[in-house]
C-alpha positions in Angstrom: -24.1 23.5 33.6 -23.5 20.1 31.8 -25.8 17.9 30.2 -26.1 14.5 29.0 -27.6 13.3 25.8 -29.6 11.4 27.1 -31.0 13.7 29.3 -31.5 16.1 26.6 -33.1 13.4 24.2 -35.4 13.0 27.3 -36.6 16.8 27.5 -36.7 17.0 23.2 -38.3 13.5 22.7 -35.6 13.2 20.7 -33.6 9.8 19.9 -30.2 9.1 20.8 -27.7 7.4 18.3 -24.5 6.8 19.7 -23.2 7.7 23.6 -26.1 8.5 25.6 -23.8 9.5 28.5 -21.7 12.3 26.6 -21.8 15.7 28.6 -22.0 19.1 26.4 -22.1 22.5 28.3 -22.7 25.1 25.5 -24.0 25.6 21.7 -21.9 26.2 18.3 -22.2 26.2 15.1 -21.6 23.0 13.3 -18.6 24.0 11.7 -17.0 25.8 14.5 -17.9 23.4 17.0 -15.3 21.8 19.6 -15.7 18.8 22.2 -18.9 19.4 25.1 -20.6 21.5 22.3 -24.4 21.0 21.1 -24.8 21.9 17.4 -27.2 20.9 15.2 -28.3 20.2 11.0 -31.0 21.5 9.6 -30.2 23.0 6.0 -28.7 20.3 3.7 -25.8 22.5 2.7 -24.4 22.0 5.7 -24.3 18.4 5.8 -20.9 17.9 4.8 -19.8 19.5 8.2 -21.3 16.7 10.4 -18.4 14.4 9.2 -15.4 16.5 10.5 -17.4 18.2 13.6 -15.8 18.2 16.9 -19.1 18.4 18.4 -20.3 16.2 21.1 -23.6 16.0 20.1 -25.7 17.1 16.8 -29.1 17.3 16.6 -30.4 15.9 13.2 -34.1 14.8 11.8 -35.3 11.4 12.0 -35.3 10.5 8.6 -31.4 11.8 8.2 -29.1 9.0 6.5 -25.3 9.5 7.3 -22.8 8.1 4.5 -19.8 8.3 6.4 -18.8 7.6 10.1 -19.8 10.6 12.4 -18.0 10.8 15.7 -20.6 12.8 17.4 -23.5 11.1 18.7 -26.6 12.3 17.5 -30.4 13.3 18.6 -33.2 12.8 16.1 -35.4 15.0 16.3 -38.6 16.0 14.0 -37.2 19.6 13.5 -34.0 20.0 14.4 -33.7 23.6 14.0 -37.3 24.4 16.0 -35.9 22.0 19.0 -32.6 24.0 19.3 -34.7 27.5 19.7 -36.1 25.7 22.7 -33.0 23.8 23.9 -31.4 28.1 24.0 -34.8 29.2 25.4 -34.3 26.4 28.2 -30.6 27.8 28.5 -30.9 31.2 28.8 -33.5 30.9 31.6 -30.9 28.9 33.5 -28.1 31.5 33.1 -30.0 34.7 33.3 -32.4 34.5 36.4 -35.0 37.4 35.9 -35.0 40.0 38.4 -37.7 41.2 40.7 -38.3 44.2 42.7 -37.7 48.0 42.6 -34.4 49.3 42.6 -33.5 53.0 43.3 -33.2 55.8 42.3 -36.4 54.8 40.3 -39.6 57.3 39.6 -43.1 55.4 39.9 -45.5 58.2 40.0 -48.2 58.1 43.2 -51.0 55.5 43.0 -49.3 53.0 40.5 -49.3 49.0 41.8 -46.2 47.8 41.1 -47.2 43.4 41.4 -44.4 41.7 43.6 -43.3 39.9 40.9 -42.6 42.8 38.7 -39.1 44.2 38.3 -38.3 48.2 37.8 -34.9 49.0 37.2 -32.4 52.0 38.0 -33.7 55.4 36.8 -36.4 54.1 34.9 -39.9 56.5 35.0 -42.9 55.2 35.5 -45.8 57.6 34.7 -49.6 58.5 36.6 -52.3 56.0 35.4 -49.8 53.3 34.1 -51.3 49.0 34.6 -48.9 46.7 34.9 -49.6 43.0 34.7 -48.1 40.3 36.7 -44.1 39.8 36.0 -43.2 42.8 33.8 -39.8 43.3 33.7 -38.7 47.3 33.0 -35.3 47.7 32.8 -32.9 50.5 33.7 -33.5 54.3 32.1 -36.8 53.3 30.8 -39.5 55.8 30.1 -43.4 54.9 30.4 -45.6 57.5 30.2 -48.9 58.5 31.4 -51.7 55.9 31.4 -49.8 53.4 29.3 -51.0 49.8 30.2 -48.2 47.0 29.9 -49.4 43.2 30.1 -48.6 40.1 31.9 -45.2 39.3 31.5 -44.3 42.0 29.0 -39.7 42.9 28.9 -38.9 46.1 28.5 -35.5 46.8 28.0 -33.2 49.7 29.0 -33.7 52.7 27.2 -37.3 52.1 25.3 -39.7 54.8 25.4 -42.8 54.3 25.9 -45.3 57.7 25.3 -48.8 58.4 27.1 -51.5 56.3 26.4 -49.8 53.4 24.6 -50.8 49.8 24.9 -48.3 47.0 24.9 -49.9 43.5 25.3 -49.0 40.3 27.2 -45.4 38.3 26.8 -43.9 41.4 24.6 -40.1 42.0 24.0 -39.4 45.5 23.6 -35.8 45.9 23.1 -33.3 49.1 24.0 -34.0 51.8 22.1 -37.1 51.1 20.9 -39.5 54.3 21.0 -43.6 53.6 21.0 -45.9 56.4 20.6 -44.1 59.8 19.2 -46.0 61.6 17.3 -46.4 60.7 13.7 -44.9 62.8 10.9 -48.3 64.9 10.2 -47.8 68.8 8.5 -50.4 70.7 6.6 -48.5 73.2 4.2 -49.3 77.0 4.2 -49.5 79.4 1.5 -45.9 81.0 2.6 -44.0 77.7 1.9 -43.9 76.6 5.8 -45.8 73.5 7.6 -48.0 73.5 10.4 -47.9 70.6 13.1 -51.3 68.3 12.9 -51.8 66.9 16.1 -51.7 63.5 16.8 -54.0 62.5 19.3 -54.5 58.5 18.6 -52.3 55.9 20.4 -50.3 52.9 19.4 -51.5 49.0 20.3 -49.2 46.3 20.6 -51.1 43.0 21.0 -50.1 39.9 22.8 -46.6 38.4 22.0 -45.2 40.8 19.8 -41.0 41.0 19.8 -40.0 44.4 18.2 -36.4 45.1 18.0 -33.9 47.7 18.8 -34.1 51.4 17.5 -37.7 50.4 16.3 -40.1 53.4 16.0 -44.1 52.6 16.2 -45.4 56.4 16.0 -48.5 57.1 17.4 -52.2 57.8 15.0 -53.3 61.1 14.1 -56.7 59.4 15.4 -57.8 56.0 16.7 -54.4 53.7 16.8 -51.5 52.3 15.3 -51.7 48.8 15.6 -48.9 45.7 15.6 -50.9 42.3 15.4 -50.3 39.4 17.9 -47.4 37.5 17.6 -45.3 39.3 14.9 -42.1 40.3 14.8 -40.1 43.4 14.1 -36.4 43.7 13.4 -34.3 46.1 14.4 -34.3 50.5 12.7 -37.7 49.8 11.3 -40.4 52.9 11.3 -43.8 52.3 11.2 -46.0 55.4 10.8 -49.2 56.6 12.5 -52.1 54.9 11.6 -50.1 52.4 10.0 -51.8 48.5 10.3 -49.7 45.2 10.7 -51.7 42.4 11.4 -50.9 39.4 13.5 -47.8 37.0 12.6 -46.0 39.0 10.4 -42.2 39.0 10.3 -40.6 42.2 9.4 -36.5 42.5 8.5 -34.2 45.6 9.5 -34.8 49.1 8.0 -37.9 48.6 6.7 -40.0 51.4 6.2 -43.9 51.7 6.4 -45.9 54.8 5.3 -48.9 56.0 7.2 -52.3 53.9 6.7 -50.8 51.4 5.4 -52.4 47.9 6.0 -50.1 45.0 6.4 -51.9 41.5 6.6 -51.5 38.2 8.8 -48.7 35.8 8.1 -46.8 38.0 5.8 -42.7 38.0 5.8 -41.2 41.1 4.8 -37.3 41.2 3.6 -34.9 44.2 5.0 -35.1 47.7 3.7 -38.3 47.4 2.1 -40.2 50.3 1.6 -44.1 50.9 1.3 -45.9 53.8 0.2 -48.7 55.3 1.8 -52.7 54.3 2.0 -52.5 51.0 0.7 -53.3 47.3 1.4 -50.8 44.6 1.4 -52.8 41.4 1.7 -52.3 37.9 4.0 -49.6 35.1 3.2 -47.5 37.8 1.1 -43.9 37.4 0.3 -41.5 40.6 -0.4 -38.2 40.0 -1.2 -35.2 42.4 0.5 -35.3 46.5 -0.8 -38.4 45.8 -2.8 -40.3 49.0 -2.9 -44.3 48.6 -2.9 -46.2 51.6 -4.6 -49.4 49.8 -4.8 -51.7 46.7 -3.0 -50.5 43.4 -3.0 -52.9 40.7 -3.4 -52.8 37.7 -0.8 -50.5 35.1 -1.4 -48.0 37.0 -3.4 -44.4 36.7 -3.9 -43.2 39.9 -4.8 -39.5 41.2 -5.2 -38.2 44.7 -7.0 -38.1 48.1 -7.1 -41.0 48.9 -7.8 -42.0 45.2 -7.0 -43.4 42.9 -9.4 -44.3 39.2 -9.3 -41.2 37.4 -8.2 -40.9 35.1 -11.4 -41.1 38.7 -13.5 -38.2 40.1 -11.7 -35.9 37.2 -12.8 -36.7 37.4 -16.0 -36.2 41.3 -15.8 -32.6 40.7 -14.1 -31.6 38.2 -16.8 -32.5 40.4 -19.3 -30.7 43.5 -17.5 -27.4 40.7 -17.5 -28.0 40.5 -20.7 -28.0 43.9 -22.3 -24.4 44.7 -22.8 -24.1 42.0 -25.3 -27.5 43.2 -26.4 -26.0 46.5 -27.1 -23.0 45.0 -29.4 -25.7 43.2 -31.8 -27.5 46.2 -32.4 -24.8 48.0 -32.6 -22.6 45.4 -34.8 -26.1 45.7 -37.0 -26.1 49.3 -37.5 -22.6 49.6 -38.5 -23.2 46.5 -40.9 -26.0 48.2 -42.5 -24.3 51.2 -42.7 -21.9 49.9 -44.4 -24.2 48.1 -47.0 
């Protein structure tokens, strides 16, 4: 599919600056980009690329003041970056139609209404007792057990597992591999040295608009639920444990792990590999830079980086000073032996 800039500029409410009637047909980065490509600019280090792109078209913020000729034409836009996400949203409905209906061999146990615009792929297992809203989309070899409830336009993508009882809200992304609801990792210790399963009876809730990425594992509460707040987002080969709490609008990075009870708050974004002990609170707005580990609360608002974590202006003061200790080292050293000497 081609299209022009105009008619882009059009569906952004973006400006054109240059030839409204150049066609592009795909997306690149602006330093890879060839002739009928859309790219854009959004971080300033990257503005040195918009003079040599072979782009057709760049999209670029309003306020952006070139210094040199460009030979794309360009789109100004307020956010350049935030109108590209829609511009590939717009695209990938276009070249990926969803699906509907039930192909076979497929297991839908007795008594579950499968809406007709619904989709439930090749060997997927649908469970007694399960809701499904309008437009849910399960996909090959998916697993959904007993009385899980799945909302309005929900994705679930080939190979996620789904256990009994679960709750997975409106317009989520669940991608392959992702496993919600096995058990969480509960053992009481006996006197001979060996462990002794605690049960886990809760469930997990995922609320409305939650994206949770591949080989994620949400394990079910010992009691009551594990909960994933509306609208965040979890990277790929991250465990959260049972009874675990992250609230809504939270971005999490790859391999993080989350103890059990922990409370994660709204609005929070949380770097890869990060690693949180158990039973504690990590407040709203909060800030943790990548492998930090977090032993204790963390008030809202905080910036936090370090293992374990301190305040974020702390730690670079703590890695200067950890650059600095081999010459450290040779003072004291150069000291003793001159003393010594005296």
């Amino acid at each position: 599919m081609e299209f022009k800039a105009a008619q882009i500029a059009a569906l952004i409410a973006g400006e054109v600056e240059g030839n409204p009637e150049v066609c592009v047909n795909t997306f690149s980065k602006i330093e890879e980009a060839h002739a009928g490509a859309l790219t854009f600019l959004a971080n300033p280090k990257y503005t040195h690329h918009i003079y040599t792109t072979e782009a057709s078209i760049v999209l670029v913020r309003r306020d952006f003041e070139a210094t040199m000729p460009i030979k794309a034409t360009l789109i100004r836009v307020d956010d350049p970056y935030a109108v590209l996400s829609k511009l590939l949203e717009f695209a990938s409905q276009a070249m990926n139609p969803q699906p509907v209906g039930i192909e076979q061999p497929s297991h839908i146990a007795e008594g579950v209404a499968v809406p007709e615009d619904c989709y439930v792929g090749a060997f997927a297992y649908i469970g007694k007792g399960v809701t499904l809203g309008k437009g849910v989309k399960i996909y090959p070899q998916a697993y959904v057990g007993d009385n899980v409830t799945i909302g309005e336009g929900s994705i679930i993508y080939p190979g996620v597992k789904i256990y009994h009882g679960c709750q997975i809200g409106a317009r989520c992304i669940l991608h392959s591999g992702v496993v919600i609801g096995a058990d969480g990792f509960g053992f009481a210790p006996l006197p001979d040295g060996s462990y002794h399963k605690i049960p886990q009876i809760g469930i997990v809730k995922i609320e409305d608009d939650v994206e949770i990425g591949a080989n994620t594992t949400v394990d079910r509460a010992t009691m009551g639920s594990t909960v994933v707040g509306r609208g965040t987002k979890l990277d790929n080969l991250i465990q959260a444990a049972h009874n675990t709490e992250i609230g809504s609008n939270t971005v999490i990075a790859a391999q993080a792990g989350i103890a059990g009870s922990t409370k994660i708050g709204d609005n929070c974004m949380i770097g890869g590999q990060v690693g949180f002990s158990g039973h504690i609170h990590v407040g709203n707005r909060v800030q943790i830079g990548a492998q930090s580990g977090i032993p204790n609360d963390v008030a809202d608002g905080s910036t936090v980086m370090g293992y374990p974590a301190v305040p974020y202006s702390e730690f670079a003061r703590q890695t200067v000073y950890i650059k600095n200790l081999q010459k450290l080292y040779k003072r004291v050293s150069d000291l003793e032996k001159l003393t010594k000497n005296n």
